[in-house]
N, CA, C and O of each residue as an XYZ file, in Angstrom:
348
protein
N      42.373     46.145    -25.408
C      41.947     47.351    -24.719
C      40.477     47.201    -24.336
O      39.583     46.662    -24.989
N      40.418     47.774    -23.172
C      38.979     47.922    -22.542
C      38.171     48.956    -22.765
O      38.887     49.922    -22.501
N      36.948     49.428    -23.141
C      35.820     50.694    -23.232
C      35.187     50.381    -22.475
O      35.398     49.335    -21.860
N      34.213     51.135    -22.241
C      33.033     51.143    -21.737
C      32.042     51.504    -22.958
O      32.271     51.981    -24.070
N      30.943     51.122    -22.371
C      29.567     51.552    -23.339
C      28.097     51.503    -22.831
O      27.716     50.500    -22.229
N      27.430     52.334    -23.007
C      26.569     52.665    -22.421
C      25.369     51.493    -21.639
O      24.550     51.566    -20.723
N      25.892     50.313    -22.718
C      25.332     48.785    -21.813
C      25.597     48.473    -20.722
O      24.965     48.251    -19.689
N      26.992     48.469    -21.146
C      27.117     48.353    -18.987
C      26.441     48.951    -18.452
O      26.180     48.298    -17.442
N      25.948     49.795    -18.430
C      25.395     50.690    -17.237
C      23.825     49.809    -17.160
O      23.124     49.987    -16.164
N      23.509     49.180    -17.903
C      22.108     48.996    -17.892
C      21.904     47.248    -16.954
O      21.016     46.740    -16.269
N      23.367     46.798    -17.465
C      23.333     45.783    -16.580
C      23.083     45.264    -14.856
O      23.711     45.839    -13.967
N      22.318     44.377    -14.605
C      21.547     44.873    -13.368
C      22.757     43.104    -12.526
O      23.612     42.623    -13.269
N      22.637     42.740    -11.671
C      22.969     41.367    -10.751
C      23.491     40.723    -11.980
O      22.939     41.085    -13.020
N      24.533     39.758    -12.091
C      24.926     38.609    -12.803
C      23.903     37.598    -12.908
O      24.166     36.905    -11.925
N      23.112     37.176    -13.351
C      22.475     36.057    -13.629
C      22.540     34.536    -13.860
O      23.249     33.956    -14.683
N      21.685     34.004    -12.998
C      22.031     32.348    -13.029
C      22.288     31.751    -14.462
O      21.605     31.768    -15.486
N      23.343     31.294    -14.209
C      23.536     30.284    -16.102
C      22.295     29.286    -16.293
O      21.775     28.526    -15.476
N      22.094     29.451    -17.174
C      20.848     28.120    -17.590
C      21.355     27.095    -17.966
O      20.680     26.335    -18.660
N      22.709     26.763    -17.619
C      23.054     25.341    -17.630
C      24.828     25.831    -17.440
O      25.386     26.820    -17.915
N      25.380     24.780    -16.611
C      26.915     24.592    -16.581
C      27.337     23.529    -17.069
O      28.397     23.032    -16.687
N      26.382     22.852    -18.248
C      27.077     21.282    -18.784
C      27.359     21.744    -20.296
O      27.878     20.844    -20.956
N      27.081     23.253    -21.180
C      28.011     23.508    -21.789
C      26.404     24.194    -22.457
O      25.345     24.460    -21.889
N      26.899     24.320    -24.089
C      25.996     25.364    -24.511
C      24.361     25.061    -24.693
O      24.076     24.251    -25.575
N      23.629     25.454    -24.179
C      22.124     25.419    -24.051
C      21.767     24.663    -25.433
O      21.373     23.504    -25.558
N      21.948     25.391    -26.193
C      21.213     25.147    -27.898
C      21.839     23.784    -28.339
O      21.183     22.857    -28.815
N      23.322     23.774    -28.103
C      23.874     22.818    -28.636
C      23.705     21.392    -28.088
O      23.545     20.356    -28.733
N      23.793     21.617    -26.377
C      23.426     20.532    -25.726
C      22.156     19.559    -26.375
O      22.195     18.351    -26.606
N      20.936     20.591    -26.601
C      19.111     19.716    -26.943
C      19.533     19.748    -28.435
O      18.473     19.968    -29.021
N      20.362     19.661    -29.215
C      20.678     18.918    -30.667
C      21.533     18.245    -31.107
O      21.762     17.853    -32.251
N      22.202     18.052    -29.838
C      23.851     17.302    -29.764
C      25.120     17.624    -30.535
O      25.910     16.886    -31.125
N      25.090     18.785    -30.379
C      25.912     19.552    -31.232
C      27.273     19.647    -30.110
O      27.474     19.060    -29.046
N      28.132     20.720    -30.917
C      29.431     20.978    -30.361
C      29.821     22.213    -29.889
O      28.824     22.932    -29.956
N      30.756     22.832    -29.447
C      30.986     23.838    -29.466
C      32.496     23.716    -28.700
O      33.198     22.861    -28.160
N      32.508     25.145    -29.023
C      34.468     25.461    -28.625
C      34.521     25.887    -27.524
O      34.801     25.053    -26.662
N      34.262     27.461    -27.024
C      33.629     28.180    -26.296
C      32.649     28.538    -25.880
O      31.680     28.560    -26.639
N      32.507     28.962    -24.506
C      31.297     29.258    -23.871
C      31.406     30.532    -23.541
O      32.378     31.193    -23.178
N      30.355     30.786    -23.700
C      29.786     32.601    -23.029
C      28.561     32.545    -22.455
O      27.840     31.633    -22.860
N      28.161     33.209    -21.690
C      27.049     33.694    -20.372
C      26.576     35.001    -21.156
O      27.379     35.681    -21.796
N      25.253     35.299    -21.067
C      24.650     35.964    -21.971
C      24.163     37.066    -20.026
O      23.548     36.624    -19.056
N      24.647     38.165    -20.184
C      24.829     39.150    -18.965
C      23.080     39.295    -18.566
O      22.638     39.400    -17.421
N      22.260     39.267    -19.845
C      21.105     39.841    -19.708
C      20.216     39.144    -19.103
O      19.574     39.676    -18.198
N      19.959     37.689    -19.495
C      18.997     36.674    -19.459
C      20.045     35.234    -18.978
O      19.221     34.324    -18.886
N      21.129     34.776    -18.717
C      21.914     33.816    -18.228
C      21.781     32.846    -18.955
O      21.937     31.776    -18.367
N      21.428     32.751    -20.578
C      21.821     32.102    -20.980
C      23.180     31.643    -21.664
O      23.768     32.275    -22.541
N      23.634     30.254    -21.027
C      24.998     29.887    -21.546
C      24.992     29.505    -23.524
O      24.025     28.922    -24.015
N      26.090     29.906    -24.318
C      25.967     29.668    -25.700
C      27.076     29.515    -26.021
O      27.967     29.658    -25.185
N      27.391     29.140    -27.476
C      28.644     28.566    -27.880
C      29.104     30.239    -28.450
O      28.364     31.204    -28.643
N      30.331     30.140    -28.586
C      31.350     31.525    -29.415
C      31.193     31.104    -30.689
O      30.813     30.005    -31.096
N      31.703     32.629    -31.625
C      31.832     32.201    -32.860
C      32.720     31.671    -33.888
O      32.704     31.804    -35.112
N      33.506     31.033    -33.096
C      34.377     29.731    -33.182
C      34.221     28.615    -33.349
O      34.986     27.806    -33.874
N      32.590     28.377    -32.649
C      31.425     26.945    -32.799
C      30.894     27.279    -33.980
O      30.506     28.345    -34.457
N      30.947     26.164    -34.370
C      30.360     25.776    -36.259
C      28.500     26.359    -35.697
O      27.745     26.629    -36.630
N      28.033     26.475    -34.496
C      27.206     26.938    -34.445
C      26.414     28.521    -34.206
O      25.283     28.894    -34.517
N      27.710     29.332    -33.422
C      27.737     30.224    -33.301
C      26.371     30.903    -32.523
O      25.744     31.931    -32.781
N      26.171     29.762    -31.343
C      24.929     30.540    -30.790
C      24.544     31.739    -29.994
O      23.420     32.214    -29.827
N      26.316     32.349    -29.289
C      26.357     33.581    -28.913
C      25.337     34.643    -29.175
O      24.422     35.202    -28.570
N      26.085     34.675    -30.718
C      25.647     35.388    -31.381
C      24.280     35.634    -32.357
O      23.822     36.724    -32.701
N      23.772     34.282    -32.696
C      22.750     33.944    -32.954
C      21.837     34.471    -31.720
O      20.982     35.317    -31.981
N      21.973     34.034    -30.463
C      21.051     34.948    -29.300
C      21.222     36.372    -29.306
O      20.177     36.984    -29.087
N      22.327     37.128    -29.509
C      21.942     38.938    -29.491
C      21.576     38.482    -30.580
O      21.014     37.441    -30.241
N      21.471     38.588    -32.281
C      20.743     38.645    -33.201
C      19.148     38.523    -32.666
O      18.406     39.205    -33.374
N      18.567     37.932    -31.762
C      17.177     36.841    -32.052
C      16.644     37.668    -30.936
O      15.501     38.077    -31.141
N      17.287     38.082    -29.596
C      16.882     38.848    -28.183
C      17.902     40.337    -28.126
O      17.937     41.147    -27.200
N      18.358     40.362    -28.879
C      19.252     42.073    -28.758
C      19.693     42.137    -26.843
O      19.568     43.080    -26.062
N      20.158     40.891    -26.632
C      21.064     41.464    -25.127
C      22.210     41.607    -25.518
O      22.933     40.802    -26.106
N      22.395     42.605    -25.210
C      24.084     43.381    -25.977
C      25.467     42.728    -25.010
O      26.593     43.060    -25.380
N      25.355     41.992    -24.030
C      26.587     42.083    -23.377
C      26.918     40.191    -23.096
O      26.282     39.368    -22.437
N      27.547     40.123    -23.512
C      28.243     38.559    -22.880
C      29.615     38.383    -22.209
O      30.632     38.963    -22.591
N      29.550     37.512    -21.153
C      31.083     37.124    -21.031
C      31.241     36.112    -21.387
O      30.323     35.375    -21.746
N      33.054     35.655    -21.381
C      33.123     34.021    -21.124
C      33.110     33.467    -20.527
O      34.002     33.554    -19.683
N      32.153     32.441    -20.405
C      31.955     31.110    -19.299
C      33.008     29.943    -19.243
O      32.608     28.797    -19.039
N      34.613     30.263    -19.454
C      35.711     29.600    -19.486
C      36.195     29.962    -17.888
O      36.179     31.052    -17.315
N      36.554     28.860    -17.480
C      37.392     29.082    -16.218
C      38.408     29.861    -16.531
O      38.992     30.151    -17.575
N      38.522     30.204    -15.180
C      39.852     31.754    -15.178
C      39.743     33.540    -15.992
O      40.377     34.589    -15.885
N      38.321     32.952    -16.948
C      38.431     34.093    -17.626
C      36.979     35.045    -17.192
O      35.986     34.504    -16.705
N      37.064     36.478    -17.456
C      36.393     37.063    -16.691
C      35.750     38.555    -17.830
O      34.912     39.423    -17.586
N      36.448     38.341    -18.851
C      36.346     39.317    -20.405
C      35.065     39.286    -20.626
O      34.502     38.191    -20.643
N      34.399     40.379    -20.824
C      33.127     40.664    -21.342
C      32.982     41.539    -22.720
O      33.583     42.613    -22.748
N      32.250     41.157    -23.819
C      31.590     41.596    -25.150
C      30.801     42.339    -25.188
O      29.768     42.113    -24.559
N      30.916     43.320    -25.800
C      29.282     44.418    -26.350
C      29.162     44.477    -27.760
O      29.568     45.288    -28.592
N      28.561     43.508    -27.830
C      27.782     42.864    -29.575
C      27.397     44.157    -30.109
O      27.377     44.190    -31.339
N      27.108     45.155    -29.551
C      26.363     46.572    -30.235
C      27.494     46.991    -30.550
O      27.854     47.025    -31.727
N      28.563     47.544    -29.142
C      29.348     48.460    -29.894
C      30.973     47.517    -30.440
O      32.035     48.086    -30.692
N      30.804     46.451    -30.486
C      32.102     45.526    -30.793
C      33.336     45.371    -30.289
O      34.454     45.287    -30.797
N      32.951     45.350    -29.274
C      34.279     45.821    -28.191
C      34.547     45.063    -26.709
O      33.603     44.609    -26.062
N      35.377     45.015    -26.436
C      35.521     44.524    -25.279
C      35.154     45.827    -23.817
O      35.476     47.010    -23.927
N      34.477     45.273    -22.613
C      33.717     46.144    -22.134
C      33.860     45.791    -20.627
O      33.246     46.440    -19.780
């Protein structure tokens, strides 16, 4: 199921990914990851918390941008880390 939450509304243009060769953090330590997500606020790309690294989420923890999607082909699902929900 889909909500809304008051983040969306704050969200402004989609933002350039800071990389399409996979997750930012993981890439400069040679790490891994499962999934990708696009961070709505600032375009940074990060791993899900499925990656032994979990940098999604580690970025709202560190910058509080509340909204991500997934950066998986075909998929188009967006997260609100605040209110835990799909959005």
């Amino acid at each position: 199921m889909t909500t809304t939450c008051e983040h969306v509304a704050e969200l402004g243009p989609e933002p350039t990914p800071s990389t399409v060769e996979g997750c930012e953090d993981c890439l400069a330590v040679g790490g891994r990851w499962v999934h990708l997500r696009l961070c709505l606020g600032c375009g940074k790309v990060a791993c899900c918390d499925s990656s032994p690294a979990k940098h999604a989420s580690k970025h709202f923890a560190d910058e509080g941008h509340p909204i991500m999607r997934s950066f998986e082909p075909g998929e188009t699902w967006r997260w609100c880390f605040v209110d835990n929900t799909l959005v």
